[in-house]
N, C-alpha and C positions, 0 to 999 in steps of 0.2 A: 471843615476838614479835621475835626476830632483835636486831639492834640498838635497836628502839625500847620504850623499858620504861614504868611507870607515873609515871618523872617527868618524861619525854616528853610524855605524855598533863595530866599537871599542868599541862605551862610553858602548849601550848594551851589547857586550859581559864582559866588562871589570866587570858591577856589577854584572851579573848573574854568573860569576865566582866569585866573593866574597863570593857569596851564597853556593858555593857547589863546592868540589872537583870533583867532576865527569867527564869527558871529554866524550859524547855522542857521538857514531858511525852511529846511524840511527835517522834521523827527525820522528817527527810525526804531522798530521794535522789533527784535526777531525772535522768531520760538524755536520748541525746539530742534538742532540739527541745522537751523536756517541763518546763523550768524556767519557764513561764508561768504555774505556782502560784504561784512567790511576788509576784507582781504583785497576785495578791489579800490578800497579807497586810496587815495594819495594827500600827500605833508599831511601823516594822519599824528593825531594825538592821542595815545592810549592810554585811559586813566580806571585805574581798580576802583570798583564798588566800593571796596575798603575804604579809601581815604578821600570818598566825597564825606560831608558832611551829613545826615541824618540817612545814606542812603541804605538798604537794606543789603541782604547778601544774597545769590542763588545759591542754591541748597541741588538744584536738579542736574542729573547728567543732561550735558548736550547745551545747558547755558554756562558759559564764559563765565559772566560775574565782570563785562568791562565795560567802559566807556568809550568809543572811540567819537573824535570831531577831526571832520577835515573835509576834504574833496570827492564829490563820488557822480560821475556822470554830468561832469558840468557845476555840480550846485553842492552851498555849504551844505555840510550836513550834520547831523547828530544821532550815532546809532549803538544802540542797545544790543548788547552782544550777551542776550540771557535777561530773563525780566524774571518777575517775583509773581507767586503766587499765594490763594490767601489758604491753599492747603497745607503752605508750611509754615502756618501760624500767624501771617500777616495779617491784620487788619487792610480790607477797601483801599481808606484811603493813604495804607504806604503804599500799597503797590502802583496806585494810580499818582504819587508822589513825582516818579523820574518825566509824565508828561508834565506837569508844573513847571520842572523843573525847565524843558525843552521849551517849554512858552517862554519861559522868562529870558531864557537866554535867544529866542528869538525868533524861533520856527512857528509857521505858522498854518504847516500841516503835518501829519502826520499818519505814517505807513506803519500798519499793525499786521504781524502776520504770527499764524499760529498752524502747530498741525492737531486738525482734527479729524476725528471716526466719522465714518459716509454713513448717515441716515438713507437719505434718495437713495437708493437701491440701482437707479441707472448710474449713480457714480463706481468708479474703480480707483482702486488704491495706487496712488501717485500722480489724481486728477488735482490741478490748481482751481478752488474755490473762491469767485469774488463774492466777497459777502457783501449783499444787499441789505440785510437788516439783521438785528437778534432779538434772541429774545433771555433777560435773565435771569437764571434759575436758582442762584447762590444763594439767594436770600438775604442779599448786601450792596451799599450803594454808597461807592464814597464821597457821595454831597448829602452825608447822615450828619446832623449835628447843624452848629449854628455857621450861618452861611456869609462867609468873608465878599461882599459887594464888590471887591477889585481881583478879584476871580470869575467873577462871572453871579447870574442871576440865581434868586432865591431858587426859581422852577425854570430850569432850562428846558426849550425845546429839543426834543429828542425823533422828530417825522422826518425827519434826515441826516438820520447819527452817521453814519455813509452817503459820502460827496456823489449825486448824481453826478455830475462834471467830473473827476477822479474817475469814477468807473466807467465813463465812456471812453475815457484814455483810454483804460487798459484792456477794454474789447477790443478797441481799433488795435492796439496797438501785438497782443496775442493774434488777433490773425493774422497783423502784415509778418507773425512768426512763422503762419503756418498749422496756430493748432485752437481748440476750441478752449477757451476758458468758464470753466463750470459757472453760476450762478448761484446762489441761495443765502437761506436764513439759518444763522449759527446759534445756536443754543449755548448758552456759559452757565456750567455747574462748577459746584464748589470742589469736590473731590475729595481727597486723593483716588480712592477706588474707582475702576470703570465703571461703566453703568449697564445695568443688569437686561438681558433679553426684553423683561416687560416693561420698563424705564424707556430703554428705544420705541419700543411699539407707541407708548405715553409721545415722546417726544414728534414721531411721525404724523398723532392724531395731531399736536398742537402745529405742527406745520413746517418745527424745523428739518434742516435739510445735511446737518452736521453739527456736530456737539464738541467742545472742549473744553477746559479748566480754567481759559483765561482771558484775557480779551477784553470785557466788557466795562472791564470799571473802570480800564484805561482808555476806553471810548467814549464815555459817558463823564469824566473829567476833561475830555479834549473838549468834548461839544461845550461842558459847562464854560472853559476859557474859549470861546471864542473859532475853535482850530478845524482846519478841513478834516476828514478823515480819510483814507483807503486802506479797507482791508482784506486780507487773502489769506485763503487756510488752504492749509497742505493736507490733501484728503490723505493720512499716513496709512489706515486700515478702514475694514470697513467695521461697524459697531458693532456690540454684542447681540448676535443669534442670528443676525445674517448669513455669514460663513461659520462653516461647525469646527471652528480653532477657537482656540483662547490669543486673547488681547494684550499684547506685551508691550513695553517702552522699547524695546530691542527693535520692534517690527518699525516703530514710530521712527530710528535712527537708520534706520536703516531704508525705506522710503524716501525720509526726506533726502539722504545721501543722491539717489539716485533720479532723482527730480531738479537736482539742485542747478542744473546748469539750462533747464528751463526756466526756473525761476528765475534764476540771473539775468535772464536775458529781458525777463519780461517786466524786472524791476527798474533793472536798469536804459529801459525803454522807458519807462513812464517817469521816471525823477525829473529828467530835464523840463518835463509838461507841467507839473505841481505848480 
């Protein structure tokens, strides 16, 4: 983990336990526009990025920058209102730090969700994507460096960085809503800029099916400790040179707005299952 070790991971859990009794079973991650879960939580505890201990800040409209622990459909939980990205200067392994952190304090899956641009061309803008695999393109990996053994293995398996079992949930669980839940393989670049007409065409040949900025190195820290994954991307637009617009973060807030109470419903169907 580079500079940040297991008593990094301690000092944060040690004061967001000071804050609240709760011991949380399931993580949560939301991207962005998607932190209107924890609106539904209850005896919830809300703690600023600010005053955990090594944690980092969001920088981006549409994440919070909070911590909320409490109740959300039955189960403790732990959820992420705004995560970090490594295009605002993070290194890997901080942003994939607040999963550590969720292990430690006790969850032992976790829900990543992200809004990403529709490669797959049958997708339309405000379809929910379950990502089955990825692939990533950052050119970074936060199990770089020497490898702390009570974290997880030197070479984690990654042939099911995405819970077979999880995603069955949440097909069963989207249709008894009534509507189809997309499938595919998400591509994580580094960013900030979108990616360019020929970049998508590239991304098409290797096989992904949607593209975003973020995701992956907090998937690939989950699987390293141990943790189930499910994750879901908000088809927010569709990617560059597909439709003849240009690609904004307006369009990103603005979709997810409007999706949001599918989402809700299809999250908060599947938590109780975890």
């Amino acid at each position: 983990m580079n500079q940040l070790t297991v008593s990094h991971i301690n000092e944060a859990v040690e004061y967001i336990r000071s804050q609240t009794s709760i011991r949380p079973e399931v993580g949560l991650i939301m991207g962005s526009g998607l932190g209107v879960l924890g609106d539904h939580m209850t005896d919830v505890t809300v703690i600023s990025y600010h005053d955990i201990p090594h944690f980092p800040i969001s920088t981006v409209e549409g994440h919070a920058g909070e911590l909320l622990i409490g109740s959300l459909a039955g189960r403790a939980v732990v959820l992420m209102r705004g995560r970090f990205h490594m295009y605002e200067g993070y290194g890997p392994e901080l942003t994939a730090f607040p999963v550590r952190v969720m292990k430690a304090l006790g969850a032992t899956a976790v829900v990543v969700t992200n809004a990403a641009g529709g490669i797959d061309t049958d997708f339309g803008s405000g379809d929910l994507m379950l990502i089955t695999d990825h692939i990533n393109l950052t050119g970074r990996n936060p199990l770089i460096g020497a490898n702390d053994n009570e974290l997880g293995p030197r070479f984690p398996d990654m042939s099911e960085a995405y819970s077979k079992r999880l995603r069955r949930i949440a097909i069963e669980q989207a249709a008894a809503q009534g509507f189809e839940l997309r499938t595919g393989v998400y591509a994580g670049l580094l960013g900030p800029s979108y990616e360019t007409p020929a970049e998508i065409r590239m991304l098409r040949t290797l096989g992904a099916d949607a593209v975003g900025m973020s995701t992956v190195a907090e998937v690939i820290a989950a699987r390293h400790s141990g943790m189930e994954v499910l994750g879901i991307s908000c088809i927010s637009n569709m990617a560059a040179g597909i439709l003849d617009q240009p690609l904004s973060h307006t369009e990103v807030m603005e979709t997810t707005e409007r999706v949001k109470s599918r989402f809700l419903g299809l999250v908060l169907a599947v938590i109780p299952q975890i």
